[in-house]
Structures are given as structure tokens and as C-alpha cells.
ZADOPA-257707 format. One record per residue (C-alpha): residue number from 1; x, y, z. Coordinates in nm, 2 decimals, always signed. Example, Ala and Ser with C-alpha at 12.3 -4.5 7.8 and 13.67 -1.06 7.14 Angstrom:
BEGIN
REC  nr      x      y      z
REC   1  +1.23  -0.45  +0.78
REC   2  +1.37  -0.11  +0.71
//
This chain:
BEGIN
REC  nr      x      y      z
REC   1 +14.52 +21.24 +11.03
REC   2 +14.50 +21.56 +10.87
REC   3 +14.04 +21.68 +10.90
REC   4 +14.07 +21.93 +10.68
REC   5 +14.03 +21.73 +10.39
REC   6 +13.87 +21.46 +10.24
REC   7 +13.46 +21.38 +10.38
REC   8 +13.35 +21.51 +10.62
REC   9 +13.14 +21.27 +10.84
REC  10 +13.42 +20.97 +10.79
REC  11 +13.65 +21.19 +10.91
REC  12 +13.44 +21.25 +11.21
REC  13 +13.37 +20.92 +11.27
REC  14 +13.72 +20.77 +11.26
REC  15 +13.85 +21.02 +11.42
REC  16 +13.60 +20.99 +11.69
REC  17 +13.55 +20.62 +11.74
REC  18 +13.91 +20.56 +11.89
REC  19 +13.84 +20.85 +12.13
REC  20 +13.55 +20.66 +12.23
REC  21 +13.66 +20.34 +12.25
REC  22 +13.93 +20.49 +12.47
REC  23 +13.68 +20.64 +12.71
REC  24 +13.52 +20.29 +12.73
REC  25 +13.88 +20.19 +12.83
REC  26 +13.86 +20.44 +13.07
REC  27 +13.56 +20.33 +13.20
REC  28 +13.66 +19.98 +13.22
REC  29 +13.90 +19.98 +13.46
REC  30 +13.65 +20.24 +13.71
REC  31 +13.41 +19.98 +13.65
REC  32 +13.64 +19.67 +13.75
REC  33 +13.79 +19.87 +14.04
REC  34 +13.42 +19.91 +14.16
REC  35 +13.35 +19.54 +14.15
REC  36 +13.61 +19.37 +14.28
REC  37 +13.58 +19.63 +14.63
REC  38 +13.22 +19.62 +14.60
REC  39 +13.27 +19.23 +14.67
REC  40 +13.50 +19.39 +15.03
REC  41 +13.12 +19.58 +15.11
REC  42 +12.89 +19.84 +15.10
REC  43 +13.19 +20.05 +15.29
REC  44 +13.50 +19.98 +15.08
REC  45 +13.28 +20.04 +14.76
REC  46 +13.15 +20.40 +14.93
REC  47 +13.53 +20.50 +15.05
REC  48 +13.61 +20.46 +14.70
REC  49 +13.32 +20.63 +14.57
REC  50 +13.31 +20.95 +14.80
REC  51 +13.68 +21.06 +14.67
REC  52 +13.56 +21.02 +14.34
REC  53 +13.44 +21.43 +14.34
REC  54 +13.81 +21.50 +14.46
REC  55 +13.98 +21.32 +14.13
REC  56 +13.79 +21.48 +13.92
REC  57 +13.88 +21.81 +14.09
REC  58 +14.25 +21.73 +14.06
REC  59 +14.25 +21.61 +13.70
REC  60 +14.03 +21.93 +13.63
REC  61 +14.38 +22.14 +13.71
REC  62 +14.55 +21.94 +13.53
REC  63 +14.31 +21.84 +13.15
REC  64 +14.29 +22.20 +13.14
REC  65 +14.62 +22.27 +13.01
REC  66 +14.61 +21.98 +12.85
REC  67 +14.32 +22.08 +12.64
REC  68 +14.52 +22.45 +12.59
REC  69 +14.77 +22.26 +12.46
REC  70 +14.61 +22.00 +12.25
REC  71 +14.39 +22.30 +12.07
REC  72 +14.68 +22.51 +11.96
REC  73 +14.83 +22.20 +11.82
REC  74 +14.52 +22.14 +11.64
REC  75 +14.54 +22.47 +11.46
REC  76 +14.91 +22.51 +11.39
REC  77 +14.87 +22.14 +11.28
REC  78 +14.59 +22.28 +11.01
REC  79 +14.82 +22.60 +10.94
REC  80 +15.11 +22.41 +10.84
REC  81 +15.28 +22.58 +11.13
REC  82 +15.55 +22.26 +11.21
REC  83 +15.77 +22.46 +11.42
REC  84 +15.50 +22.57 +11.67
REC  85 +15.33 +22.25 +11.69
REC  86 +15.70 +22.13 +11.85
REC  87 +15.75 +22.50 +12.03
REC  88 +15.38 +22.41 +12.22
REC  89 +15.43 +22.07 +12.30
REC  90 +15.77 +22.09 +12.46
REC  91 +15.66 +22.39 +12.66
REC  92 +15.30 +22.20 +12.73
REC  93 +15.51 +21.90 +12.88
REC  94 +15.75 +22.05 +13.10
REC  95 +15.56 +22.34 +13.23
REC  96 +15.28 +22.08 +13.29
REC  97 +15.48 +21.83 +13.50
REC  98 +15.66 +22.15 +13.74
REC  99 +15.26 +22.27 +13.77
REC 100 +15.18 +21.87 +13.90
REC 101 +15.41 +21.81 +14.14
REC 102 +15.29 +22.14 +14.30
REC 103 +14.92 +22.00 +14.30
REC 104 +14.98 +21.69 +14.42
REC 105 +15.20 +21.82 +14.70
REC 106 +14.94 +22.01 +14.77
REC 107 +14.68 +21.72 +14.77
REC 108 +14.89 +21.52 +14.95
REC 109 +14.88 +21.76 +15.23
REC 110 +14.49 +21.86 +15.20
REC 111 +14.37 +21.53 +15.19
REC 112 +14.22 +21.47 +15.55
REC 113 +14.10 +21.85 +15.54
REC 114 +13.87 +21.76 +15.25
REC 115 +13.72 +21.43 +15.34
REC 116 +13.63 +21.61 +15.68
REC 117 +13.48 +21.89 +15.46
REC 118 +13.30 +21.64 +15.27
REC 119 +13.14 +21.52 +15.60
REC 120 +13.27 +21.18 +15.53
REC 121 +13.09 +20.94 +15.73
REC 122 +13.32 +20.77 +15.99
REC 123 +13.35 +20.45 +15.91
REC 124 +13.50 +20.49 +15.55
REC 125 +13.71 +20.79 +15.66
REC 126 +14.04 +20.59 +15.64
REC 127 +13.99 +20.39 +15.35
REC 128 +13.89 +20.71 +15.15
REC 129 +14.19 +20.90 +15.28
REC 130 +14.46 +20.61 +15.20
REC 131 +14.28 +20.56 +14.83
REC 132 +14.33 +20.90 +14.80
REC 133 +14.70 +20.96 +14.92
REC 134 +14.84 +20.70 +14.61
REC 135 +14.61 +20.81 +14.39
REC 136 +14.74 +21.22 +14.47
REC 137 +15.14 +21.09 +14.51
REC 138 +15.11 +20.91 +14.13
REC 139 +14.96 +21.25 +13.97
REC 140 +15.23 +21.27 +13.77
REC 141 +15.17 +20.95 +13.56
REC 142 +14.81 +21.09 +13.53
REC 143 +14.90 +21.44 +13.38
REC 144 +15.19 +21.25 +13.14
REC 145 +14.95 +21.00 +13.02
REC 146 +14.70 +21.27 +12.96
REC 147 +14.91 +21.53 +12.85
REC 148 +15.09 +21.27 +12.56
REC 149 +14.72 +21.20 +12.47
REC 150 +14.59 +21.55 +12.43
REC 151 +14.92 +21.61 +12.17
REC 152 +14.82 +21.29 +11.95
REC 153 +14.48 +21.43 +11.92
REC 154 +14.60 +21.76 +11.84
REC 155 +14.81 +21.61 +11.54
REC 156 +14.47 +21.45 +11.41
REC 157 +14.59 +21.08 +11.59
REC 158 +14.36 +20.95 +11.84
REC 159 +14.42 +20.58 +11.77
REC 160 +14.77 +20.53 +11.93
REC 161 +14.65 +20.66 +12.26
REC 162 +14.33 +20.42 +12.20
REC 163 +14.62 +20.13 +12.20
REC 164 +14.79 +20.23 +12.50
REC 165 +14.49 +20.30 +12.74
REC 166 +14.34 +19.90 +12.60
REC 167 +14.71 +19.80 +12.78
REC 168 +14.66 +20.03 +13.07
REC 169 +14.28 +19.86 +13.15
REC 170 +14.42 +19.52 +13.05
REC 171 +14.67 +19.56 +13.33
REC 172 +14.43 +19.74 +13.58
REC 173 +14.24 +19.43 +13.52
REC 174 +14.48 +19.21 +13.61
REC 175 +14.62 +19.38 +13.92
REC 176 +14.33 +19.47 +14.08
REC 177 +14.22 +19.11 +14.21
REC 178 +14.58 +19.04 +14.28
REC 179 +14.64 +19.35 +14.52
REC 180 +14.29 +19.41 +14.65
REC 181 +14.28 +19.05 +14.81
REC 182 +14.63 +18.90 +14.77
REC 183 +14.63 +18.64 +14.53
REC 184 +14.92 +18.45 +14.49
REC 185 +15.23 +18.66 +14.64
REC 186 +15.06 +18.99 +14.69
REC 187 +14.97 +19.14 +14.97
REC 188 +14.61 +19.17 +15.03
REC 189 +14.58 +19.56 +15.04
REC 190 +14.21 +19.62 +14.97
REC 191 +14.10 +19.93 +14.90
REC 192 +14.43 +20.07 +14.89
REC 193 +14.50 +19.84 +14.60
REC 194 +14.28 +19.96 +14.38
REC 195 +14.43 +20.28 +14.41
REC 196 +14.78 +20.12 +14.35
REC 197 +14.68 +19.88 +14.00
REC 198 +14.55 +20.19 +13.90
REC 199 +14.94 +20.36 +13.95
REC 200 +15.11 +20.12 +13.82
REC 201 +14.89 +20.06 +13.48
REC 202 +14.93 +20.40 +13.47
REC 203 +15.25 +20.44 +13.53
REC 204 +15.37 +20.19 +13.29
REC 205 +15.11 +20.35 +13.07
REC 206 +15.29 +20.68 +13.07
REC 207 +15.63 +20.50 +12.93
REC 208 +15.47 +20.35 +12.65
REC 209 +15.30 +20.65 +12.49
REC 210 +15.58 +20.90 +12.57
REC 211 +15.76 +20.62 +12.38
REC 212 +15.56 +20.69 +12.09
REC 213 +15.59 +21.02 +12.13
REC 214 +15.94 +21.01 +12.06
REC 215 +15.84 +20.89 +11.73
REC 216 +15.65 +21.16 +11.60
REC 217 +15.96 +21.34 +11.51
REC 218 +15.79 +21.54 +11.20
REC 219 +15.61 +21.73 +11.43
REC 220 +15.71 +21.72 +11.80
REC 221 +16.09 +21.66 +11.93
REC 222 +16.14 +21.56 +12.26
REC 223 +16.52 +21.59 +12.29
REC 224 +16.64 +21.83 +12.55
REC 225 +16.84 +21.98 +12.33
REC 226 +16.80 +22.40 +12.29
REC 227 +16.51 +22.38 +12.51
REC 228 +16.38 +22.69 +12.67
REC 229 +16.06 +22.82 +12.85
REC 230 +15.90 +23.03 +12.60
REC 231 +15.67 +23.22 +12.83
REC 232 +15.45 +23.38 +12.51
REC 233 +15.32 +23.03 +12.42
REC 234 +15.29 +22.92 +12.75
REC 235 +15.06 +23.22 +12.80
REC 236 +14.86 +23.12 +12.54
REC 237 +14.82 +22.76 +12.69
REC 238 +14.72 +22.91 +13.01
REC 239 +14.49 +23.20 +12.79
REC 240 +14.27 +22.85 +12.65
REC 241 +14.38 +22.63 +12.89
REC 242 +14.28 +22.77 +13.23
REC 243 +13.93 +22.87 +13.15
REC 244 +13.88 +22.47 +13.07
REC 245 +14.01 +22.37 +13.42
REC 246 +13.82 +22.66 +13.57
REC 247 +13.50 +22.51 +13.40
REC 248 +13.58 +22.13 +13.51
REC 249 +13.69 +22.28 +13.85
REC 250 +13.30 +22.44 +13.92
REC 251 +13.19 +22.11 +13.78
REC 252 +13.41 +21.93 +14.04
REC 253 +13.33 +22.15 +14.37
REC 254 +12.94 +22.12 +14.25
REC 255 +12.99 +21.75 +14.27
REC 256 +13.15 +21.76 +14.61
REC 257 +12.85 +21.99 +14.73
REC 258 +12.66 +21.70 +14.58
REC 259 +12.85 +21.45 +14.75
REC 260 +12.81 +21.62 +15.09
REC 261 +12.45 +21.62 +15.06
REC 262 +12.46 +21.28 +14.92
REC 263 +12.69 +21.18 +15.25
REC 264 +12.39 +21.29 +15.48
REC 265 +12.15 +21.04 +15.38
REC 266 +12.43 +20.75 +15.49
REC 267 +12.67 +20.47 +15.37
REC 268 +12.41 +20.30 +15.13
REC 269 +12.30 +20.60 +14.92
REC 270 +12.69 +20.70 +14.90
REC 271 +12.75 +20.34 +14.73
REC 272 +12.43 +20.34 +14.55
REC 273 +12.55 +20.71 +14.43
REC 274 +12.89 +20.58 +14.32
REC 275 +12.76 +20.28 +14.11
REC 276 +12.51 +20.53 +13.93
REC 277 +12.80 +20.80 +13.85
REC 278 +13.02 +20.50 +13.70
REC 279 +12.70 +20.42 +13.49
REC 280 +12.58 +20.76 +13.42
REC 281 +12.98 +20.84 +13.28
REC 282 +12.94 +20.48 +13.06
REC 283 +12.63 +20.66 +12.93
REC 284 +12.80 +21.05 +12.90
REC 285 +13.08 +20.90 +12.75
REC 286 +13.02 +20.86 +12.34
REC 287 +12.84 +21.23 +12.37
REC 288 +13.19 +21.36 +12.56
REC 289 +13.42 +21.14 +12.29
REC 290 +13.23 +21.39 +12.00
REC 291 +13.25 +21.70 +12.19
REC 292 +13.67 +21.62 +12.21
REC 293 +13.67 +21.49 +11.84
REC 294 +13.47 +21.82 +11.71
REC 295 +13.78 +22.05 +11.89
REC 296 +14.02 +21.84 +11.72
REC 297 +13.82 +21.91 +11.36
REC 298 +13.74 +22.25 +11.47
REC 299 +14.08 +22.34 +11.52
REC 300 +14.27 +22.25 +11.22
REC 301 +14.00 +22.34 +11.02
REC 302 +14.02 +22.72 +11.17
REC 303 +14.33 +22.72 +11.17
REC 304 +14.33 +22.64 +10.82
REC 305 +14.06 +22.86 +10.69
REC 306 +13.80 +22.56 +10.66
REC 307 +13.52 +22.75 +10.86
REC 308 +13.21 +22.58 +10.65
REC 309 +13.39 +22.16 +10.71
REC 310 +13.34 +22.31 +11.09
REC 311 +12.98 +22.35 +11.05
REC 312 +12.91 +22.03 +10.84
REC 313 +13.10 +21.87 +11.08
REC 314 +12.90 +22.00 +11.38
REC 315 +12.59 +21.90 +11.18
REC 316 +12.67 +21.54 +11.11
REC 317 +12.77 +21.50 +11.47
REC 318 +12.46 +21.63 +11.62
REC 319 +12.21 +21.34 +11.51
REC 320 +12.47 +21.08 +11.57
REC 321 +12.52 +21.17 +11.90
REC 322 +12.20 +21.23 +11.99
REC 323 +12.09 +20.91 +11.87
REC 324 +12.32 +20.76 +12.06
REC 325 +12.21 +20.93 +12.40
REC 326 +11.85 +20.82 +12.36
REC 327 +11.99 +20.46 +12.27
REC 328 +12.21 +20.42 +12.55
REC 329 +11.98 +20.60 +12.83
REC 330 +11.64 +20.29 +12.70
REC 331 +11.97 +20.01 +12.73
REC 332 +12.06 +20.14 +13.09
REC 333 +11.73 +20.14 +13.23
REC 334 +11.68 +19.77 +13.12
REC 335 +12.02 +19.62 +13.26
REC 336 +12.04 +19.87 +13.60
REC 337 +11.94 +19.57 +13.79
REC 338 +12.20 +19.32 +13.71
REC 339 +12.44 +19.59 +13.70
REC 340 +12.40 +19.68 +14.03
REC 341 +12.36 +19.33 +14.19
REC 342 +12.73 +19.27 +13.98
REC 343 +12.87 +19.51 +14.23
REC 344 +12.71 +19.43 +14.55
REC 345 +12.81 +19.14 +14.74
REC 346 +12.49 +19.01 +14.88
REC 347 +12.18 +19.01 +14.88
REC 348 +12.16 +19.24 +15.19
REC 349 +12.38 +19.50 +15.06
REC 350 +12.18 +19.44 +14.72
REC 351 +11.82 +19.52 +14.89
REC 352 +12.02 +19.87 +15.04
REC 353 +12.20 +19.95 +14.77
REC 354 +12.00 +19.93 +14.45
REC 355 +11.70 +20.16 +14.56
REC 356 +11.94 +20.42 +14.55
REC 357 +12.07 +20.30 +14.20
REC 358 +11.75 +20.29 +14.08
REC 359 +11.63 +20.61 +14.16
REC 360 +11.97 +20.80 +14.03
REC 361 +11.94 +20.57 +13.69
REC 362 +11.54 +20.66 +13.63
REC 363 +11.57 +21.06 +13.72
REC 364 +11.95 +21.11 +13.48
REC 365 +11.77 +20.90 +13.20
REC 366 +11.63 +21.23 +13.04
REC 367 +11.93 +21.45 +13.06
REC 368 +12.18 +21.17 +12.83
REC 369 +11.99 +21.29 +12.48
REC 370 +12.06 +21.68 +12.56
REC 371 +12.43 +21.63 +12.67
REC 372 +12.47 +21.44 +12.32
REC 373 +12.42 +21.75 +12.20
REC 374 +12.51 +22.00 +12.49
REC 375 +12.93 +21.86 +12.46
REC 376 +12.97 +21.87 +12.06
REC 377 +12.86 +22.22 +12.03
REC 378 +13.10 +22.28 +12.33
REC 379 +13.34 +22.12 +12.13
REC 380 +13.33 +22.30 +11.85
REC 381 +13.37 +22.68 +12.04
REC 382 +13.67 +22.50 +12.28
REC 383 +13.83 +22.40 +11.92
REC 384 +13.85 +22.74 +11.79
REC 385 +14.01 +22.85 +12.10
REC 386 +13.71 +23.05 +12.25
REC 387 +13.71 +22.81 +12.63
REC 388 +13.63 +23.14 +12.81
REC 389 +13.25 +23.13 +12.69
REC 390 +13.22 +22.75 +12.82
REC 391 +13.36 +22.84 +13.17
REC 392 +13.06 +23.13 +13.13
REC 393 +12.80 +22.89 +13.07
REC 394 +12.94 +22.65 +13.32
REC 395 +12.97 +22.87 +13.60
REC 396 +12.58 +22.98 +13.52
REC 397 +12.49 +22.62 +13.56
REC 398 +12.70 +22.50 +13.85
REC 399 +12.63 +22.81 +14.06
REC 400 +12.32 +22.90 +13.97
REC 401 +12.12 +22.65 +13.85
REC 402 +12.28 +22.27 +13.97
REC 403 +12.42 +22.35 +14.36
REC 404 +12.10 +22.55 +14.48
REC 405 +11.86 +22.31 +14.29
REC 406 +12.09 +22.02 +14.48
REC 407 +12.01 +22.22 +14.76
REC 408 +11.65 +22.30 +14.77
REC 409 +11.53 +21.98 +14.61
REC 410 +11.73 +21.74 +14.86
REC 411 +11.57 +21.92 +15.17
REC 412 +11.25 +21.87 +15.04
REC 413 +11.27 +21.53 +14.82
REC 414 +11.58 +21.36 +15.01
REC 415 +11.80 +21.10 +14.79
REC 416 +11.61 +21.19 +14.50
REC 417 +11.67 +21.55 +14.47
REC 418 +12.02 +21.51 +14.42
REC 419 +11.98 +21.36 +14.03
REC 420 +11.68 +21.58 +13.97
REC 421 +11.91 +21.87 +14.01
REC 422 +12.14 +21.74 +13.82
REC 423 +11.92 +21.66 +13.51
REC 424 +11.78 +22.01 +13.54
REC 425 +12.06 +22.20 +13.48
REC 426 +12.16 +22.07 +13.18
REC 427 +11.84 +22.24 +13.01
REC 428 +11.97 +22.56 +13.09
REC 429 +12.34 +22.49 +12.97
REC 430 +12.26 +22.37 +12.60
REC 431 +12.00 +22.69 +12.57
REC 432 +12.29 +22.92 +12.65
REC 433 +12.55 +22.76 +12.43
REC 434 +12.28 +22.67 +12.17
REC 435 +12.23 +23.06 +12.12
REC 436 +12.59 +23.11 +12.18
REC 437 +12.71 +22.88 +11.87
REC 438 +12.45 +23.08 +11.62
REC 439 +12.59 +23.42 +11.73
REC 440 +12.94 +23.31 +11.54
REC 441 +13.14 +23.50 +11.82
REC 442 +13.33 +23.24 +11.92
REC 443 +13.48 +23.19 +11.58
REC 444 +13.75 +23.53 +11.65
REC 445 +13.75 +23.54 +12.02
REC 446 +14.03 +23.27 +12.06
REC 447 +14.20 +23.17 +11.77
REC 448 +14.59 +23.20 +11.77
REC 449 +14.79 +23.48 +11.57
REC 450 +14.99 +23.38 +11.27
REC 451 +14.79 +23.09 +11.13
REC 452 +14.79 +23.18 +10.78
REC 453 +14.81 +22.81 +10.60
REC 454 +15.05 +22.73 +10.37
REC 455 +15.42 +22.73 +10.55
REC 456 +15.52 +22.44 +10.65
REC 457 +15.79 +22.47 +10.88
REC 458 +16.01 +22.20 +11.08
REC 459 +16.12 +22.15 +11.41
REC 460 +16.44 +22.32 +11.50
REC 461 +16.64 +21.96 +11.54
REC 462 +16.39 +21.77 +11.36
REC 463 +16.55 +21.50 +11.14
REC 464 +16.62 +21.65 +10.76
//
């Protein structure tokens, strides 16, 4: 889909609904994996939910490239530039798998170390750690899946990932009940099979798009053929890359200082803490699908000179997005009770549980209207290339603002000081990169070189 023509706010919106549909996708299969352990108990659904911080800092290593990647497609794509759209995704792919296997060896090896570090209470300490350990060994699938993703979106496609991620939560769906209690054939695995449906949806995931992939032989080859490292653009991937995983990275170790404190208070606030993340990510996810579609339309419309469709874009965004937030935040609060009983599996877990719920659901309502517009302006400076100003405001808000608050307000409040923190730092982060956007900086400070529009080049062995 090429953004730099045509209007404006379709563009935005069909480029953006797929990537939100496949976040609900995403979503989906968290949210079925949570109810069908949540029926094992309280402690299956909270060794689940305490590794949940440790994901995200794992996939934080790993998006970041992927987002280095996916940008300077982006703005070759809207400069014409052919050739280095196929130069950057070859390089993206197999310097991003070498970089995974590291990590996950890595994880593999660090596992126990960090649930201890967590303060993991005893009696989920296993469970977490075996979840864990498949979800670490199948990093691979992750990053491909991911990575594959990221390139589609670059080149302006975000429905054919959309298609592939409804087949990955179609078969998470399916093999979740079968592995977690050992329907028919299976083994009964439990919480350990969670972790494995997700693998293999994944897994199988990862063949299909790279599948399609192969297809997109206009602008990316896959073929082997004349590969070589070419360390200038893989510099650039890391240049806009790394400052993205170095921002989800702070946002990952704040959430495992949050989860330690969160630990402390016992087994029922860390389930009734992992049912309200799942929810409050259902609710952060439409705001997070603009903030990805505006770096898509960002980038090819820098790249291509476009710089006013940029701000139109950004304009038409902002009340959508917003709206959305407020919508979403009035349905949650109304359905929290159902939710929560769908995920508990009795009434005594229910009365334990969903005071917790409750609490994280009514403090995070105020903070979903500001992050509908915190993550399209983010967006919008990742897109032209500028991530090291978001890792800036995120390290302000982590480190200053969201772990001390966390801190302070959880000695003095308990439970409840834990959300209130984190709805209070958002305030701060969408000042910064309000004032940020109007200074225009970020429209030089990390665009690529050579991206005058107009020659249209072809991959080396492209077809002719």
C-alpha cells in the first residue's frame, strides 16, 4: 500500500485497522491462555502471570530491531529506493536470528536467577520457571514471526500478517485445552502447555508468513544467493533500532520492579494483577495499533518528501484514537466483573481475586484517553527515524517518574499504589513528547541518507 498518496485519513484507517485487529489476535490467544489455567487455580494463573514482565523484556531485545528495520523499509519504500528495501530486509533477517539464539541462550540459562530476583513466591516457583524455559527455547519463532511482520508493514502491507496471526490464535485456541488438561491423546501438561500451544501456533505461524514473504519478490528476495553482511545498513538498523529496545527494555525492568512489589502482597493480588495487565493491553491496544500505523505513514511519506500528509495524518489520528480510549476505558469498567469471574474458577478464588481486579481496572481507567494520544505522536517521531528522543522520554518516565512512584505509593497505599503509579507517569510522558513533536526536531535527527524519490531500483536477483 503505497501512503503517500491518495486521502489521507482512509489511508490511515485501512492501514491501521488490520494492525489492530491483529493486536486483538494477539490478545486473544493471552486471553484464552489465561482462562483455561485460571480454571487449574489462583496459582497456575499467577505462575503464568509473574513471567509475563520477563517476555516482555525478551521481546523488547528483539521488536527493537524489528522496528529499525521495518522504518528504513518504510522510507526507502516511499523513496523508490527498491534495492535497499531488499539490502535491509535480508540483513534485518539474518543478523536478527544469529542476535536470538544468543538471547535465548542466554534466557535459558538466567531463568531461575530471575524468578528468584522477582521474589517469586514459592509455590508458583516451578511452574513460572518451566512456562518460561519453552517459551525462551522457541524465541526464534517469535523474532521470525515478528520480524516478517515488521517488513510487511514497512512495504505499506499490514493485512497479510493480520491473516496469519487469525491462524496463529485459531490454533492457540485449539491446543490450549488439548495440552493444558489432556484431551483426547495429549498429555495433560498444564501450565507448561500453554507455553507449548503458544510454540507451536507460532511456530507454524513463522512458515506461513516467511512463505509469503517469498512472494514479495518486487521488493524483498529471500534467496541465498550473493548474500553478504553489509555492516553500514546493519548499523543503521541498530542506530534506530536499539534505542526502541532500550525504551521497551526500561519499560520491561519497571514492570518487573512492579511485579516484585506486586509479589509482596501474595498469590491473589499477583493473579488479580495478571488478569488486569491482559485487560489493560485489550484496552492499550487500538492507541498502540495507531502509534505503529503513523511510523509506517510517517516513514514513506519522509522519505518521500510528504512532510505536510505527516501532519494531517497525525491530526486525523489524534481524535480517533482518543475517542477510542475514553470508549474503551467506560466499556471495561462495566464488564470487569464478568471478566474476572470468566477467569477464576470458583467462587472462592473469585471473592480473592477480583478485589485486586477491581482496584487495578478503576485506578488505569484515566490513563487509556492520554496513551491514545501519548503512542501516535510516538509514532510519528519513531517513523522518521528519530527513536533516540522516545528512549529519552521513556527513561524520564520509567526511572524517574513510574519505579519511585511504584515505590513510595505501595509503602504507603499497598496493592493500590502499584496502578496509581502507573497512571501517573503517563502525564508526564505525553507533556514531554507533546512539546517534543512541535519543536519539528525530530523531522532531521534520524532520517536515512540518500532518499531522494524518484529512482526506482530492483533487487539484485529480483525477477525481470
Amino acid at each position: 500500500m503505497d501512503l503517500t498518496r491518495g486521502p489521507t485519513f482512509r489511508n490511515m484507517l485501512l492501514f491501521s485497522l488490520p494492525i489492530m485487529l491483529q493486536g486483538s489476535f494477539h490478545i486473544a490467544y493471552n486471553l484464552v491462555d489465561r482462562f483455561w489455567v485460571g480454571q487449574l487455580g489462583k496459582e497456575a494463573l499467577a505462575a503464568v502471570s509473574v513471567g509475563f514482565p520477563v517476555i516482555f523484556f525478551m521481546f523488547a531485545l528483539l521488536f527493537g530491531l524489528g522496528v529499525g528495520a521495518g522504518i528504513m523499509v518504510a522510507q526507502y519504500r516511499g523513496a523508490g529506493k527498491r534495492d535497499l528495501v531488499n539490502l535491509t530486509a535480508r540483513n534485518f533477517i539474518v543478523f536478527g536470528a544469529l542476535a536470538v539464539l544468543i538471547v535465548s541462550a542466554v534466557m535459558l540459562v538466567s531463568v531461575g536467577g530471575i524468578l528468584r530476583l522477582l521474589n517469586t513466591p514459592a509455590e508458583i516457583f516451578q511452574s513460572a520457571q518451566t512456562y518460561l524455559r519453552w517459551i525462551f527455547a522457541a524465541l526464534l519463532f517469535f523474532f521470525g514471526f515478528n520480524g516478517a511482520t515488521g517488513i510487511f508493514r514497512g512495504l505499506g502491507d499490514s493485512r497479510t500478517p493480520t491473516i496469519v496471526a487469525a491462524i496463529t490464535t485459531v490454533l492457540n485456541i485449539i491446543l490450549d485445552p488439548l495440552l493444558i488438561y489432556g484431551l483426547w491423546f495429549f498429555p495433560r501438561l498444564e501450565v507448561a502447555g500453554a507455553a507449548i500451544a503458544t510454540v507451536i501456533a507460532n511456530a507454524i505461524g513463522t512458515v506461513i508468513i516467511f512463505a509469503l514473504l517469498a512472494r514479495q519478490r518486487e521488493y524483498v528476495s529471500l534467496s541465498p544467493r550473493g548474500f553478504s553482511f553489509d555492516w553500514k545498513v546493519i548499523r543503521d538498523i541498530l542506530r534506530i533500532g536499539l534505542p526502541t529496545s532500550g525504551t521497551i527494555v526500561m519499560v520491561s525492568l519497571s514492570s518487573m520492579v512492579l511485579m516484585r512489589l506486586v509479589n509482596g502482597f501474595g498469590t491473589a493480588a499477583v493473579a488479580g494483577f495478571g488478569i488486569g495487565i491482559v485487560l489493560d493491553h485489550l484496552l492499550m491496544m487500538p492507541a498502540q495499533s495507531f502509534g505503529m500505523s503513523m511510523s509506517t505513514i510517517s516513514g514513506q511519506n519522509l522519505g518521500a518528501g510528504e512532510k505536510e500528509r505527516v501532519y494531517k495524518s497525525l491530526r486525523e489520528t489524534l481524535v480517533l484514537s482518543g475517542a477510542v480510549g475514553v470508549t474503551g476505558a467506560i466499556v471495561l469498567n462495566l464488564i470487569v466483573e464478568p471478566l474476572t469471574s470468566a477467569y477464576t474458577r470458583d467462587a472462592a478464588d473469585f471473592e480473592v481475586v477480583f478485589p485486586y481486579v477491581l482496584i487495578y481496572v478503576r485506578i488505569m481507567t484515566v490513563r487509556y484517553f492520554i496513551m491514545g494520544i501519548f503512542f501516535p505522536i510516538l509514532g510519528t517521531i519513531r517513523g522518521a527515524g528519530d527513536t533516540m528522543a522516545a528512549m529519552v522520554i521513556s527513561a524520564f518516565n520509567q526511572l524517574v517518574i513510574r519505579i519511585p512512584a511504584a515505590i513510595l505509593l505501595s509503602s504507603w497505599l499497598g496493592f493500590a499504589g502499584v496502578p496509581l503509579a502507573m497512571s501517573i507517569a503517563p502525564i508526564f510522558g505525553l507533556t514531554i513528547v507533546s512539546l517534543y513533536y512541535r519543536s519539528r526536531r525530530w523531522e532531521t535527527r534520524g532520517g536515512l541518507v540518500d532518499l531522494k524519490p524518484g529512482v526506482v531500483t530492483q533487487p539484485s536477483d529480483a525477477p525481470e
